[in-house]
Structures are given as C-alpha cells and as structure tokens.
N, C-alpha and C positions, 0 to 999 in steps of 0.2 A: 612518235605520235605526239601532238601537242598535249599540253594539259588541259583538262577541264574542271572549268568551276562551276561547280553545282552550288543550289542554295533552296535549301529544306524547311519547311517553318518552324519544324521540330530545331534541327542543328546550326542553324544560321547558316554564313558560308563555310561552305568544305570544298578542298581541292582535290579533283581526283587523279591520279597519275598513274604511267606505268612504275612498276620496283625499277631501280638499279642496282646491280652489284655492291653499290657501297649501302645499301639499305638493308642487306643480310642482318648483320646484328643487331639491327633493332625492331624486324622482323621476328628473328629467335628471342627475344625476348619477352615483345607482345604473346608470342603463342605459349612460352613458358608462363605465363604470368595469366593467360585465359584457361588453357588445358592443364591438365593434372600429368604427373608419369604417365609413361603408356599410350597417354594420349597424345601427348604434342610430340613435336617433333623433333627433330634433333640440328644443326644446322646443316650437316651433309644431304640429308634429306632435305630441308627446302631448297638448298641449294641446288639439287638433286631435279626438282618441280619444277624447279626456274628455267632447269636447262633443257627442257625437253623441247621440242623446235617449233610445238603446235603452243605452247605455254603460253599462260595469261597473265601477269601479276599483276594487280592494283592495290592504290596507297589510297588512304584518303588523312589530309591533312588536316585539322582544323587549329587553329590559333596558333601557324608554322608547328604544331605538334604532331609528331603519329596518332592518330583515332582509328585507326584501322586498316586490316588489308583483305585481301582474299588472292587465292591461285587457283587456278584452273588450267584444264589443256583440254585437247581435241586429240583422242585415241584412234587409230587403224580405223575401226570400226565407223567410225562416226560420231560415237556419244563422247559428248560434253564431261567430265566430271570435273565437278567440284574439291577441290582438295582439303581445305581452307575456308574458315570465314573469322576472322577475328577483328574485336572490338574492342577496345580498350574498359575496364569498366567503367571510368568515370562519365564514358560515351554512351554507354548503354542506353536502350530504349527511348532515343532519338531518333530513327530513323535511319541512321547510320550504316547498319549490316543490310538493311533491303535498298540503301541507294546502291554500297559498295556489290549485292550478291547479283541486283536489276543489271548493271551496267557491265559484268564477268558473264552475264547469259547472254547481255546484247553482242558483245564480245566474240562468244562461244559459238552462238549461230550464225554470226556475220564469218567465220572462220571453216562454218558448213558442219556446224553438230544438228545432230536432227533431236537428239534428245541430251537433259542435262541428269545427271546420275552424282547423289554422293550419299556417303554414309554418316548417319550419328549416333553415339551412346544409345542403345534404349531409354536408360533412364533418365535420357535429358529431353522432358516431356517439355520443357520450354523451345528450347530449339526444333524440337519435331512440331511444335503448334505452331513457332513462326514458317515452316519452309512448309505446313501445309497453309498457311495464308498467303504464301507464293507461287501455290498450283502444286506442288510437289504433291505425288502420293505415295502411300508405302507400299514400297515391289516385293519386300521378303526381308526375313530376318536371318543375320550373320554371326552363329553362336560363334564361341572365340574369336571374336574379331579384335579386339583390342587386347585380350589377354584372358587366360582360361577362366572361364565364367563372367567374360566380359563383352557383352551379347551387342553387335549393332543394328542398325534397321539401315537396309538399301532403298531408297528413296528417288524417284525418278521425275521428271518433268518434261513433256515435249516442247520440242521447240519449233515452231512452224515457220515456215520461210518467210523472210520479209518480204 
C-alpha cells in the first residue's frame, strides 16, 4: 500500500505507513521507552502481532523520525483489537495517537471488523479519557491482566460499515 501524508494543525506533516520488517527494532523501542515492565512488549511478541495474517501496523513519521506506531488485527470472530498505540513523548498531545488509532480502525473495518476491542491499565485514566473521546466505552474490568494486582479495563468500539 502506498503511503500517506496526513497534515494535522496540531503536528504539521506526518507520514503515515504500513511497519516493515526492518522497523522491528525501533518499534521495540518506542514501546520500551512509552510502557513500563509487564507492560510493553517484548520483540517476539510484536513480531509475533505483525505476523498474524489479518495484521495492521502503522508508522507515523514526522521530521524522517519515528512519532509513533499502532498494531492491530482482525480475529475469527470479527473484532478489531487494538494491540498497540504508541507515541513517542516528545509527540505527545499533538494529535498524533488519534490520527495513528482513526486510521488502524479505518483499516480494521475496511478488513470486516464489526467492532474494535482493546485493553488499558486501569490506572491510566489519561489513556481511558482519550479512547473514551474516540467512541470507545468500558465493556468490563480484567483483574490480573498485566500482572497480579495489575487490573485492566476491556474497552470496546463499534464499528459500522462503510
């Protein structure tokens, strides 16, 4: 797929693309560098996201720099989930994570998810206030989800047919 150049008022121009293989490591990176232990990933495991066959990954570049990514796929079922949504901090609150999360849902249901499904920290009331200012609502809470006494919230979003 080609690339897209989006341009935000917030972030100026940013490039959006699908991942390649050679963008692993600085993929593992970014996530080590936004998520804590426990939470981020390891690189077998995004490696792991990347290869599932319904899989989404997007880049988004700004000033030839990484500013962010997201993964997603399309499971059996139908739902969309969300795997991923990382932002580099110096990109932060630009606009950045809801062009990169908009364009992985446009993705998601052009690929036939009926609904988008992912999980966050409980105690990351930042992130649960942005993904409820993008329709998402909270479906139920996932005690041990990250790690004993490390509770998530399952978050959902329909996604209605083009």
């Amino acid at each position: 797929m080609a690339d897209n150049a989006a341009s935000h008022p917030r972030t100026g121009p940013v490039a959006i693309r699908e991942t390649l293989p050679s963008d692993l490591e600085g993929l593992y990176r970014l996530d080590q560098l936004c998520f804590e232990p426990g939470i981020a990933y390891a690189h077998r495991q995004l490696r792991g996201f990347l290869s599932i066959p319904t899989a989404q990954g997007l880049i988004a570049e700004s000033g030839g720099r990484l500013a962010g990514f997201t993964i997603g796929y399309v499971a059996r079922d139908g739902d969309g989930h969300v795997v991923t949504l990382d932002v580099h901090p110096r990109e932060r609150r630009r606009g950045l994570g809801k062009i990169l999360l908009e364009e992985l849902l446009s993705r998601l249901r052009g690929a036939g998810a009926h609904r988008a499904i992912l999980e966050v920290a409980e105690e990351n009331l930042g992130a649960i206030a942005f993904y409820e200012t993008l329709g998402f609502h909270r479906r139920r809470r996932l005690p041990d989800y990250y790690a004993p006494r490390r509770p998530a919230l399952e978050m959902a979003k329909d996604l209605p047919s083009l």
